[in-house]
C-alpha positions as protocol buffer text, in pm:
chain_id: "A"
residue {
  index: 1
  type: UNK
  ca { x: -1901 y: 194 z: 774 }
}
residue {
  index: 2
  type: UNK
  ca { x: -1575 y: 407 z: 734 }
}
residue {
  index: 3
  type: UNK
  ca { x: -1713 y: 775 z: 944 }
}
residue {
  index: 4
  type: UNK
  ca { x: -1402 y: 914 z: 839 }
}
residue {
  index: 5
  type: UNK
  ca { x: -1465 y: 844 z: 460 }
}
residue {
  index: 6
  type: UNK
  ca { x: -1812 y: 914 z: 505 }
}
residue {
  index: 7
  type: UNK
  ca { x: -1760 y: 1298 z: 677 }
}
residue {
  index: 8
  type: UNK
  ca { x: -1495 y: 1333 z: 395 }
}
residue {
  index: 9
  type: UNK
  ca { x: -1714 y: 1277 z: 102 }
}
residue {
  index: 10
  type: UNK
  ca { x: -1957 y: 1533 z: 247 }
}
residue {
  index: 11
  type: UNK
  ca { x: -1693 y: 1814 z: 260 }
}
residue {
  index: 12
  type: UNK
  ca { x: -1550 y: 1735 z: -38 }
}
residue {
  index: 13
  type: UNK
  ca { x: -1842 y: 1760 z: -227 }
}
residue {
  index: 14
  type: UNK
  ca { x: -1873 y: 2172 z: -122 }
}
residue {
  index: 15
  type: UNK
  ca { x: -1621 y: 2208 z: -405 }
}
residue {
  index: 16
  type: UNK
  ca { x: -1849 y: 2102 z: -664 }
}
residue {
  index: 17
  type: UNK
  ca { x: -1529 y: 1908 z: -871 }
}
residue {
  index: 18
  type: UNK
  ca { x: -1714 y: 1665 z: -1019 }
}
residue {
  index: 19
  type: UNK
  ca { x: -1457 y: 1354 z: -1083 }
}
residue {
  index: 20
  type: UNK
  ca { x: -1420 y: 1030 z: -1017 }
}
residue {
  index: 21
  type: UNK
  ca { x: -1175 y: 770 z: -993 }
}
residue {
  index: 22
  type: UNK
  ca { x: -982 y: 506 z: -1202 }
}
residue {
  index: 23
  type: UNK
  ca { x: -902 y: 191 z: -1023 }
}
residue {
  index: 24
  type: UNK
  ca { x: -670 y: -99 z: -1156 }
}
residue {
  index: 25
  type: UNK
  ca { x: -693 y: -434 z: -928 }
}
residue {
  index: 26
  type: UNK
  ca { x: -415 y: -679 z: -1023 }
}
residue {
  index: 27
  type: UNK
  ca { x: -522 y: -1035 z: -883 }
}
residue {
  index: 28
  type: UNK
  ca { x: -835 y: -975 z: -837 }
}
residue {
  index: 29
  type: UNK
  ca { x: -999 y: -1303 z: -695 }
}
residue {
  index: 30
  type: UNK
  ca { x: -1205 y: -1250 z: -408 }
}
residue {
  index: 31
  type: UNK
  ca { x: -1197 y: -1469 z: -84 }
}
residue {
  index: 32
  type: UNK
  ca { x: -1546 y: -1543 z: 13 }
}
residue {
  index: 33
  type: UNK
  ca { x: -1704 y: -1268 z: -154 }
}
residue {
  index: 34
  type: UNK
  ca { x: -1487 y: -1004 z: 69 }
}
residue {
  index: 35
  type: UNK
  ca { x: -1450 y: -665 z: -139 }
}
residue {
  index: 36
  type: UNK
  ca { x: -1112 y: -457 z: -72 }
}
residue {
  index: 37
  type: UNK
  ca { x: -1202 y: -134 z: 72 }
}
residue {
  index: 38
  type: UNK
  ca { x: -1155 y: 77 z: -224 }
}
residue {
  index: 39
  type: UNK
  ca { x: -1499 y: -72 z: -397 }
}
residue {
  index: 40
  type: UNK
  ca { x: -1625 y: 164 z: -106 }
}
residue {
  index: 41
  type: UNK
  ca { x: -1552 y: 477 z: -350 }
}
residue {
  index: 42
  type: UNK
  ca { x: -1809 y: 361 z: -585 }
}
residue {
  index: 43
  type: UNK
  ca { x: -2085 y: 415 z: -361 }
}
residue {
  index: 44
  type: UNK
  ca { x: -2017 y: 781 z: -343 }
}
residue {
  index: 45
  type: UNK
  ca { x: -1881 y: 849 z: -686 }
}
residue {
  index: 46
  type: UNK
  ca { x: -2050 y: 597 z: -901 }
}
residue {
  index: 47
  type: UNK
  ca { x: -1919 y: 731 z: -1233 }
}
residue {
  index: 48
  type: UNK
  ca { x: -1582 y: 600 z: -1111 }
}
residue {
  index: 49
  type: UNK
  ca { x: -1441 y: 274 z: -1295 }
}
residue {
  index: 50
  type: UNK
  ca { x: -1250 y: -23 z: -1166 }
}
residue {
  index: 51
  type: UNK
  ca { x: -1086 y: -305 z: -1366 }
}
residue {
  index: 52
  type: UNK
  ca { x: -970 y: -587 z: -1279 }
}
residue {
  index: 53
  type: UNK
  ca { x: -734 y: -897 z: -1395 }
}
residue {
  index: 54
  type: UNK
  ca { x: -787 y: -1217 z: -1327 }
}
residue {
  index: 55
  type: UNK
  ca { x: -607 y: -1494 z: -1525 }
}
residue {
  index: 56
  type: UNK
  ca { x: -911 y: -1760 z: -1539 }
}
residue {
  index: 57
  type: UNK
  ca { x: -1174 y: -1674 z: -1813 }
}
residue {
  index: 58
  type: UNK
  ca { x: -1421 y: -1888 z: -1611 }
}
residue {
  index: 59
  type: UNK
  ca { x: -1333 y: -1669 z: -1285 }
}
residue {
  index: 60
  type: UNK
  ca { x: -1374 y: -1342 z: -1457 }
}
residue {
  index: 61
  type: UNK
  ca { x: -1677 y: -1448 z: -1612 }
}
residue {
  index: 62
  type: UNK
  ca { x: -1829 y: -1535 z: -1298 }
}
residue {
  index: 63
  type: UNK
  ca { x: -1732 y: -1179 z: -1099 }
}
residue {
  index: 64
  type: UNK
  ca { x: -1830 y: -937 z: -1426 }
}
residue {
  index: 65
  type: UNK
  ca { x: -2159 y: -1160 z: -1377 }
}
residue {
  index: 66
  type: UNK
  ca { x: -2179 y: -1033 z: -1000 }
}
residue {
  index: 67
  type: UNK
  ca { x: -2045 y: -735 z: -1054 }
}
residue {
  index: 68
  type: UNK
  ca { x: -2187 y: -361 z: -1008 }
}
residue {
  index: 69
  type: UNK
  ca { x: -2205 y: -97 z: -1253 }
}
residue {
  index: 70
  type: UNK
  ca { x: -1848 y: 71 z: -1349 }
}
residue {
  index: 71
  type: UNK
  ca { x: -1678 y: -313 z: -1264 }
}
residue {
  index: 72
  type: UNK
  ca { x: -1482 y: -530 z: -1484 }
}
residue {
  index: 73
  type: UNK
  ca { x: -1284 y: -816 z: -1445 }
}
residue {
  index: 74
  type: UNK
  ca { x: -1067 y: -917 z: -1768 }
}
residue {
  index: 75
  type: UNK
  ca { x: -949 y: -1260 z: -1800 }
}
residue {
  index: 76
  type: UNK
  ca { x: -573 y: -1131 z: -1875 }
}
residue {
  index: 77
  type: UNK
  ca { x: -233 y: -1217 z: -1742 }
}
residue {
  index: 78
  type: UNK
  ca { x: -14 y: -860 z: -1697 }
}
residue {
  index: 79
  type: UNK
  ca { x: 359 y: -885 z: -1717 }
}
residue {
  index: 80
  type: UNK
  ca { x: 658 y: -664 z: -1757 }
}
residue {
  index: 81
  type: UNK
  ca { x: 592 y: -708 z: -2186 }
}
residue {
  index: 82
  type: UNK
  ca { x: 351 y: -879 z: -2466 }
}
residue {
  index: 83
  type: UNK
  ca { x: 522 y: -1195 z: -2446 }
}
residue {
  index: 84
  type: UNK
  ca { x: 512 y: -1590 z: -2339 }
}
residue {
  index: 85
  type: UNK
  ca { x: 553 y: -1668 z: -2012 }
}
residue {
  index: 86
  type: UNK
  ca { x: 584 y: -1982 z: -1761 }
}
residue {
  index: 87
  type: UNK
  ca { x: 314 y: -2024 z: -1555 }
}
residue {
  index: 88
  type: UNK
  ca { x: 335 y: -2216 z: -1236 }
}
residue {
  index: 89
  type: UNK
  ca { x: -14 y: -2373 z: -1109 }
}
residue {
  index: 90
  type: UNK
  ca { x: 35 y: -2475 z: -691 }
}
residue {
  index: 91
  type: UNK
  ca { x: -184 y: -2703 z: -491 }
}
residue {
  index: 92
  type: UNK
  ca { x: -441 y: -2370 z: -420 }
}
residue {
  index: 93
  type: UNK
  ca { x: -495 y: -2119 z: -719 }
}
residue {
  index: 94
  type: UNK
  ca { x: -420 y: -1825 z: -477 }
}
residue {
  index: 95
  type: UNK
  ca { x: -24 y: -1904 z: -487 }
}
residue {
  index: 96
  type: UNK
  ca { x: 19 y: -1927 z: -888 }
}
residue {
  index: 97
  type: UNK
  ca { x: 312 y: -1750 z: -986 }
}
residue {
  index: 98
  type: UNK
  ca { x: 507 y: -1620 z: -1293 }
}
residue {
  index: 99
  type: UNK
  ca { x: 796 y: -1767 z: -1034 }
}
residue {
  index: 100
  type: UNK
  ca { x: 829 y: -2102 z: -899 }
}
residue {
  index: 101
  type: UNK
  ca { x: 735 y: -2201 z: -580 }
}
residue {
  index: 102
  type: UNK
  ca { x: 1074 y: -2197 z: -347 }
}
residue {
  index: 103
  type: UNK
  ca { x: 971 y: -2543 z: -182 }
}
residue {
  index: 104
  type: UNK
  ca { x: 1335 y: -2583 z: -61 }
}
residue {
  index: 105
  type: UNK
  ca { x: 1225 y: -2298 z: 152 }
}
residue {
  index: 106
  type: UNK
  ca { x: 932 y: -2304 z: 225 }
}
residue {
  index: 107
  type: UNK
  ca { x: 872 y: -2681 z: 271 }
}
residue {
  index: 108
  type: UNK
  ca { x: 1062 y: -2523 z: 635 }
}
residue {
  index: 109
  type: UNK
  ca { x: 786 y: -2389 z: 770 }
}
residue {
  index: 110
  type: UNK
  ca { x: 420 y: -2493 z: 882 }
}
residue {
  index: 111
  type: UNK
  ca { x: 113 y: -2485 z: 618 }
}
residue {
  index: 112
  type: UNK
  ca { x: 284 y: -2383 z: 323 }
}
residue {
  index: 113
  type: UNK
  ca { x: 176 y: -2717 z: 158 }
}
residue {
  index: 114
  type: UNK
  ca { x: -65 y: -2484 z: -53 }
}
residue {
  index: 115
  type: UNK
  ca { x: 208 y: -2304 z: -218 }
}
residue {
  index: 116
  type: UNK
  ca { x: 360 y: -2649 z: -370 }
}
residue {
  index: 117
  type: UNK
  ca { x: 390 y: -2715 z: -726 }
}
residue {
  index: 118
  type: UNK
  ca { x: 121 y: -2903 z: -895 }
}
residue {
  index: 119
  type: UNK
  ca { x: 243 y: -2831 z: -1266 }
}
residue {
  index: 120
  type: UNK
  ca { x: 379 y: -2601 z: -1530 }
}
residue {
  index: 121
  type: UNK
  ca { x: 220 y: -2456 z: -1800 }
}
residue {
  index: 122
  type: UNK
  ca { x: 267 y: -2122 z: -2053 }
}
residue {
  index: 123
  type: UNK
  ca { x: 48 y: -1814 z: -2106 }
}
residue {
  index: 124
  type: UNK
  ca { x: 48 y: -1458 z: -2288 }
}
residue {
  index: 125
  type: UNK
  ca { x: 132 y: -1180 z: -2072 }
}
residue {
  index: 126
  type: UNK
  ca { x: 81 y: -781 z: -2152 }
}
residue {
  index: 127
  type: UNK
  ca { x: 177 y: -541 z: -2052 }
}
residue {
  index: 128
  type: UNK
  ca { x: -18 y: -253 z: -1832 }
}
residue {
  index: 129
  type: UNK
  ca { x: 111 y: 13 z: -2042 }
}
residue {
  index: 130
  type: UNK
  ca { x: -35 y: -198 z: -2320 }
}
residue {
  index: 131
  type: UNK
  ca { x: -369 y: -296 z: -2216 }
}
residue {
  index: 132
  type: UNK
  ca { x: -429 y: 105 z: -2096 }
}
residue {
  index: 133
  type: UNK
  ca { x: -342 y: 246 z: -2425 }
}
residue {
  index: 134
  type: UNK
  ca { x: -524 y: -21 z: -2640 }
}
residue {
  index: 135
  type: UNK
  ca { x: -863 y: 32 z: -2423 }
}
residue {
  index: 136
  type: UNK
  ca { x: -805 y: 441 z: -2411 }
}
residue {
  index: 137
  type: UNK
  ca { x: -828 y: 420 z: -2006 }
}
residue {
  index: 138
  type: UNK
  ca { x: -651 y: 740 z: -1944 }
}
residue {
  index: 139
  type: UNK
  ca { x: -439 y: 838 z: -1629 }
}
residue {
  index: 140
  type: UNK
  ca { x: -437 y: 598 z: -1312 }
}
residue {
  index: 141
  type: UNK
  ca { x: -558 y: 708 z: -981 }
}
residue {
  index: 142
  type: UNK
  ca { x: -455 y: 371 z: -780 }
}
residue {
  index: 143
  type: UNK
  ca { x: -355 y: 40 z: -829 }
}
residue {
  index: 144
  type: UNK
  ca { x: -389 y: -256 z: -567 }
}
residue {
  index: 145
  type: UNK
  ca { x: -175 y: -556 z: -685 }
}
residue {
  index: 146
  type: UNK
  ca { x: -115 y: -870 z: -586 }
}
residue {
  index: 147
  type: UNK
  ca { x: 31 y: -1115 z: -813 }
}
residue {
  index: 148
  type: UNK
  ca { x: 242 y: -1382 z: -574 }
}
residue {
  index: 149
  type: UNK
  ca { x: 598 y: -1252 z: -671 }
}
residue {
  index: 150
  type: UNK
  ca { x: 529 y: -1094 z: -1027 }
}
residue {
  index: 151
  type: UNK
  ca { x: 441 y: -734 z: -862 }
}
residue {
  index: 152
  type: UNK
  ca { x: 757 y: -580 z: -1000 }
}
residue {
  index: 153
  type: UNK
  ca { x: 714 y: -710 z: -1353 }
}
residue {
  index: 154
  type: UNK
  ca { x: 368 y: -567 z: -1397 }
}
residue {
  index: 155
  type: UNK
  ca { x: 540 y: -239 z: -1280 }
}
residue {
  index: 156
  type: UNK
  ca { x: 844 y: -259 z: -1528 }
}
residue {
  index: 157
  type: UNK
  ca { x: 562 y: -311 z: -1798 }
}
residue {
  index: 158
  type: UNK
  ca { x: 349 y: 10 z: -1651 }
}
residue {
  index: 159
  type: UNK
  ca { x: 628 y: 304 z: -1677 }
}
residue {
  index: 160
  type: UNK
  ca { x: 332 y: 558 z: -1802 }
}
residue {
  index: 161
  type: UNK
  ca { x: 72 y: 450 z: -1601 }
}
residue {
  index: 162
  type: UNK
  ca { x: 288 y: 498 z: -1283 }
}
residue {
  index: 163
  type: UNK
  ca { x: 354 y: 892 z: -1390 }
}
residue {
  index: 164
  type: UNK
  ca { x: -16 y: 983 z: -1254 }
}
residue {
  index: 165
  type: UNK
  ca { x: -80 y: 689 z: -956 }
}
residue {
  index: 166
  type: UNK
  ca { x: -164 y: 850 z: -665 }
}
residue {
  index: 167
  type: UNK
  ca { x: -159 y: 505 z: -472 }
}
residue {
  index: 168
  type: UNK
  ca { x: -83 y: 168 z: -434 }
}
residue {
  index: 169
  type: UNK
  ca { x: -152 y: -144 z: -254 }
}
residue {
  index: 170
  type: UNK
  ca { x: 98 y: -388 z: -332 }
}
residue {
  index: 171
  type: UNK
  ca { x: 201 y: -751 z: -185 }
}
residue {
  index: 172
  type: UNK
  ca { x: 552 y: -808 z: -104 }
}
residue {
  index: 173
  type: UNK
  ca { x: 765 y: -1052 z: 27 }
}
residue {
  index: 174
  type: UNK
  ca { x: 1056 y: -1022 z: 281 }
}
residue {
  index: 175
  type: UNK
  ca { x: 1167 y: -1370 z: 221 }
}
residue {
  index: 176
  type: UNK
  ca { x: 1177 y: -1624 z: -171 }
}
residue {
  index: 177
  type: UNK
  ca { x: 913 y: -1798 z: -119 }
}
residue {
  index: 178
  type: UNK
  ca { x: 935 y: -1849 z: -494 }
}
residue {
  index: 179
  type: UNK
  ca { x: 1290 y: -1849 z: -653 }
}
residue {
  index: 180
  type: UNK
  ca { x: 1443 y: -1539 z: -779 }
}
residue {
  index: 181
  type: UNK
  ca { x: 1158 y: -1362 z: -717 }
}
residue {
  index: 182
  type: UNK
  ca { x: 1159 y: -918 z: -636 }
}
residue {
  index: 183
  type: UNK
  ca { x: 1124 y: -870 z: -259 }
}
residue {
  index: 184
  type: UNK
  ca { x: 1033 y: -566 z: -118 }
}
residue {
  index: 185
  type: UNK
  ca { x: 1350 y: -397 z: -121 }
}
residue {
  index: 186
  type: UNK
  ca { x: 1368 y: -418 z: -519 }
}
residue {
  index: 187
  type: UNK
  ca { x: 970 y: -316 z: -589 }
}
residue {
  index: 188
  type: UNK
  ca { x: 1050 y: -19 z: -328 }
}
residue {
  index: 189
  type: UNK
  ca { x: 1296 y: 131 z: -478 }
}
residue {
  index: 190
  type: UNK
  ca { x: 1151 y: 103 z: -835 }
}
residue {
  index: 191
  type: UNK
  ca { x: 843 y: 279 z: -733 }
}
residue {
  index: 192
  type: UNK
  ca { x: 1096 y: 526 z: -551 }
}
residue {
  index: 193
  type: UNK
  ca { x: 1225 y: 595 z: -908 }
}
residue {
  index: 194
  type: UNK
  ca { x: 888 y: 667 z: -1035 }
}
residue {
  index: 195
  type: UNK
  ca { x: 772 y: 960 z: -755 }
}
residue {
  index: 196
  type: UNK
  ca { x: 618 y: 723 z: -489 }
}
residue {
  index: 197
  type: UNK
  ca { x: 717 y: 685 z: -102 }
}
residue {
  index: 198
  type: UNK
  ca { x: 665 y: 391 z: 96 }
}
residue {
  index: 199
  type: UNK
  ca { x: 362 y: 483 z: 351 }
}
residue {
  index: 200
  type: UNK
  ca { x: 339 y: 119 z: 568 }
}
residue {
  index: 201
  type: UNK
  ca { x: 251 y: -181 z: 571 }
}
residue {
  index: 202
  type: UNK
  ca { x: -116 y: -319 z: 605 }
}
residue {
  index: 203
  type: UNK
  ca { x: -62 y: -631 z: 903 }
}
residue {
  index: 204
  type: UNK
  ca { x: 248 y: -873 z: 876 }
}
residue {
  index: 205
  type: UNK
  ca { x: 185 y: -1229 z: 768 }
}
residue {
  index: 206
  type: UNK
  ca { x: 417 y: -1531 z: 764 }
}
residue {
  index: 207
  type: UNK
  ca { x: 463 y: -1874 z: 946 }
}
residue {
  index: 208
  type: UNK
  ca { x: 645 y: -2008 z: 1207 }
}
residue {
  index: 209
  type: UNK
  ca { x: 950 y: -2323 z: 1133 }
}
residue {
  index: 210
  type: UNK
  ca { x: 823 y: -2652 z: 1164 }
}
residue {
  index: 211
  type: UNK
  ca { x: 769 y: -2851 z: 1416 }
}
residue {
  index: 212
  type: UNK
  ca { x: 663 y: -2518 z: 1655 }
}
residue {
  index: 213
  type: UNK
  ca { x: 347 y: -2438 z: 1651 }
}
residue {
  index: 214
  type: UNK
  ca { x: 271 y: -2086 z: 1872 }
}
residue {
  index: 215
  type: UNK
  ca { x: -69 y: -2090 z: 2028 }
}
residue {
  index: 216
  type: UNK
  ca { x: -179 y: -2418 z: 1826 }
}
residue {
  index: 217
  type: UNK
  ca { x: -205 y: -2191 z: 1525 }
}
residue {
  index: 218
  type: UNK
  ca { x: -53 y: -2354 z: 1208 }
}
residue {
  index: 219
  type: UNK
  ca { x: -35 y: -1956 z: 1054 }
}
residue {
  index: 220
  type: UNK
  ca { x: 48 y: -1755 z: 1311 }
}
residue {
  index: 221
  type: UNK
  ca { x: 420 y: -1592 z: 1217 }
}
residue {
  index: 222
  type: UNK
  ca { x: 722 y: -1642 z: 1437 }
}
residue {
  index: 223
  type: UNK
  ca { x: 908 y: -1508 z: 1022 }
}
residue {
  index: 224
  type: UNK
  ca { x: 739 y: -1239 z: 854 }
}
residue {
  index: 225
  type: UNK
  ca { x: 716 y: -1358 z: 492 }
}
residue {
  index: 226
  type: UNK
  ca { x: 457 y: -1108 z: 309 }
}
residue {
  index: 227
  type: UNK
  ca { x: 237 y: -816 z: 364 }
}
residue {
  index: 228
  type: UNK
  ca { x: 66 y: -554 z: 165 }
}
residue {
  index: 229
  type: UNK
  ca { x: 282 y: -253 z: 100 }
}
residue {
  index: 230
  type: UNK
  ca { x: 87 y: 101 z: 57 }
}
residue {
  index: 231
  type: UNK
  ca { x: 283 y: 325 z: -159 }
}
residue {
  index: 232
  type: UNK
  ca { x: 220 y: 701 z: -218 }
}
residue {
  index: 233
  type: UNK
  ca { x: 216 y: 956 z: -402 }
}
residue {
  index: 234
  type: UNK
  ca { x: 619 y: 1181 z: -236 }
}
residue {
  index: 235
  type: UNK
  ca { x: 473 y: 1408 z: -4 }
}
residue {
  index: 236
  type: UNK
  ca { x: 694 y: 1692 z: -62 }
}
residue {
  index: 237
  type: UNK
  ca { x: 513 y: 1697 z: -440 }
}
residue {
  index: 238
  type: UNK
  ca { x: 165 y: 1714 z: -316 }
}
residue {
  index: 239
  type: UNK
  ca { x: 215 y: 2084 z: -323 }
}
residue {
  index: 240
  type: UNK
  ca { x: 232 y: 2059 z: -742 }
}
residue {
  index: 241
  type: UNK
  ca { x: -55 y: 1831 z: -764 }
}
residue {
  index: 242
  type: UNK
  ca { x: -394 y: 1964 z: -922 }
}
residue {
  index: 243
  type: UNK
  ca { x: -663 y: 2029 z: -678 }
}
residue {
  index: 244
  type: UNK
  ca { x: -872 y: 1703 z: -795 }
}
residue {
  index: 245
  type: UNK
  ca { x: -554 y: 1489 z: -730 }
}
residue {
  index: 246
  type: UNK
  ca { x: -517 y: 1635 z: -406 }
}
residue {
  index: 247
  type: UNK
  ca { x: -874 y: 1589 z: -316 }
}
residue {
  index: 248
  type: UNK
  ca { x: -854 y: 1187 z: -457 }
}
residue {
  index: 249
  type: UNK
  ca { x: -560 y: 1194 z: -312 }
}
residue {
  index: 250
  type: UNK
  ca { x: -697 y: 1247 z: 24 }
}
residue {
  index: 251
  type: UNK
  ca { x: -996 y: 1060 z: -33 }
}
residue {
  index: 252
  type: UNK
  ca { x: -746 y: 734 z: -109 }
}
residue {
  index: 253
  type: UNK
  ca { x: -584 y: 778 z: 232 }
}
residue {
  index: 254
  type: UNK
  ca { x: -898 y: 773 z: 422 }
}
residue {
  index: 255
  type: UNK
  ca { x: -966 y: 445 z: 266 }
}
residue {
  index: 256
  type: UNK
  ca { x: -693 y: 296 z: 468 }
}
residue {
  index: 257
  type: UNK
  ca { x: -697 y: 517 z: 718 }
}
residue {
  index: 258
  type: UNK
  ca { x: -408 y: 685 z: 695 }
}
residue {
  index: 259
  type: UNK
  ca { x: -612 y: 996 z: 866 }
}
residue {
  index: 260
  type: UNK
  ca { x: -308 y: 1205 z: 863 }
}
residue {
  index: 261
  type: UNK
  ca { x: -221 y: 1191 z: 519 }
}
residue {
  index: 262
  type: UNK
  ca { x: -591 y: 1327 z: 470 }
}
residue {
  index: 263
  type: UNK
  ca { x: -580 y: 1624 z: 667 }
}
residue {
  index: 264
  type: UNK
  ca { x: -234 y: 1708 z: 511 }
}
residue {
  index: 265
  type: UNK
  ca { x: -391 y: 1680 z: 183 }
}
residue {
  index: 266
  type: UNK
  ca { x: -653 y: 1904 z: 290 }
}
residue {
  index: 267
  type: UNK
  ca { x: -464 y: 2135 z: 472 }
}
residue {
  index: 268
  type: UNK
  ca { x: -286 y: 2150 z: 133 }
}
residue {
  index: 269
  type: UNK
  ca { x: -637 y: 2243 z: -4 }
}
residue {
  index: 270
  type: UNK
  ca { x: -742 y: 2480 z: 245 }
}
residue {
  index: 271
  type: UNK
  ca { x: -382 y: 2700 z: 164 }
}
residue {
  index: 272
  type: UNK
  ca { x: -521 y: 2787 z: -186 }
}
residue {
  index: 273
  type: UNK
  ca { x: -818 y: 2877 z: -109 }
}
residue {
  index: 274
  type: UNK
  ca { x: -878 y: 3022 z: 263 }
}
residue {
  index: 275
  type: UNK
  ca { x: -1105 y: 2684 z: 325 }
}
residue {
  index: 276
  type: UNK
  ca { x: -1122 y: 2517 z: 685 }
}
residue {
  index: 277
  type: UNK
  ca { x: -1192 y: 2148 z: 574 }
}
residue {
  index: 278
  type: UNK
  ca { x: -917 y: 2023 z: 724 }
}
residue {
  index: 279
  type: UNK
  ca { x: -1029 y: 2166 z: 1059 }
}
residue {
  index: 280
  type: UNK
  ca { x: -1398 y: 2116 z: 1014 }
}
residue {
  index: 281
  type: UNK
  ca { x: -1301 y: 1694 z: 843 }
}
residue {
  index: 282
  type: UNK
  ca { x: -1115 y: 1644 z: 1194 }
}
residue {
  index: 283
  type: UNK
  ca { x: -1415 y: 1817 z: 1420 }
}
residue {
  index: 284
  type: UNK
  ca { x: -1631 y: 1573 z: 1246 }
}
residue {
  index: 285
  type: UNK
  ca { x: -1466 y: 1247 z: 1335 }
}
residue {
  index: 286
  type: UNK
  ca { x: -1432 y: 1360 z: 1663 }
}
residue {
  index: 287
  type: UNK
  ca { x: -1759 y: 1425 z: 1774 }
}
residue {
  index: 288
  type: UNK
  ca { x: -1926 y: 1132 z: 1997 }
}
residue {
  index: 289
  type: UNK
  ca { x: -2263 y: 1042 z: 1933 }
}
């Protein structure tokens, strides 16, 4: 259980705003049934909405028939436009790409096997943009990607739906592993252009250069190659945002526990309107019991 989250909903809901949020999750195939921390939200505002892509129909089909109420999965690929696109299937689904596998590179280090090419085929990509104005979805709250390589495309194809994020949750890579692919520098300073910050990164991940081995663990990194990148909403312009954006906002940060960020957001709250909850948010997570 996430206390912080938890003593957060309770203050928030003195306000009486009565909203909830909209979710996009890009890559949405779960590993061993483990939900990303955002499906948390639901439980406290269950009129909120999440969809999700995933490019097998058979996939999807299987998680919308698993799935809670305000979840669903759409058996869609996103890209930067309505077009055809190469599709590169690897040895494990979780590395397909709109890019193909590096293996020049990454045939370097230990267990990246999985990310070899098996074969090629072609599918239909939309775009974001698209898909939100043909299904009337309305303004974004967050957006957790992950798309092996593609995250920058799907962002070149979302130019409205990036005016209103709040947050994001993106992969990136430091390092090819498939060719000519974005790294972080170049899906940084996009998102730059569009009102975000970068807040941090969410663990390092990567693999050390064959034949070492560190501590008999085939994945333990020696060369960063990936993480998840959490983006944000510039916090010099939290000061124009409505109070419900602030609020979600603040809510959004706790999910990752970025604690600061909350009571900022509150503290930006509490300026308007003589409130304490930033105060009262942090007495509450301190207590022992």
């Amino acid at each position: 259980m996430n206390k912080p989250l938890l003593e957060l909903v309770n203050i928030i809901k003195k306000t009486n705003i009565d909203f909830s949020f909209k979710i996009i999750e890009i890559g949405a195939l779960q590993i061993q049934d483990q939900k990303e921390p955002f499906y948390e939200l639901l439980d406290h505002f269950p009129s909120s909405k999440i969809i999700g892509f995933e490019i097998e129909k058979d996939v999807c089909e299987k998680m919308n028939a698993n799935s809670r109420q305000g979840v669903k999965y759409y058996p869609l690929a996103l890209g930067k436009a309505n077009e055809r696109r190469k599709l590169y299937i690897t040895k494990h689904p979780m590395c397909c790409s709109l890019y193909k596998p590096n293996e020049d590179l990454i045939k370097l280090y230990n267990n990246f096997e999985i990310a070899y090419l098996k074969e090629e085929t072609e599918i239909d990509t939309v775009s974001l943009d698209y898909f939100i104005d043909k299904h009337e979805i309305g303004n974004i709250d967050f957006i957790k990607i992950d798309v092996q390589g593609a995250e920058l495309d799907i962002f070149q194809g979302a130019s409205k739906a990036l005016k209103n994020v709040l947050k994001i949750v993106c992969e990136v890579e430091f390092v090819p592993h498939y060719q000519n692919q974005p790294l972080f520098g170049d899906v940084c300073n996009h998102l730059i252009k569009h009102g975000l910050m970068f807040n941090k990164f969410l663990g390092l991940a990567g693999r050390a250069l064959k034949p070492i081995m560190l501590n008999n663990n085939p994945n333990l990194p020696s060369q960063h190659i990936w993480s998840d990148a959490v983006f944000i909403y510039h916090i010099q312009k939290i000061k124009n945002l409505t109070d419900e954006k602030i609020l979600k906002l603040s809510l959004l940060a706790c999910v990752y526990f970025s604690l600061d960020l909350t009571f900022f957001c509150l503290s930006e709250y509490d300026k308007r309107y003589s409130t304490s909850f930033a105060k009262e948010w942090i007495s509450k997570i301190a207590e022992k019991k």
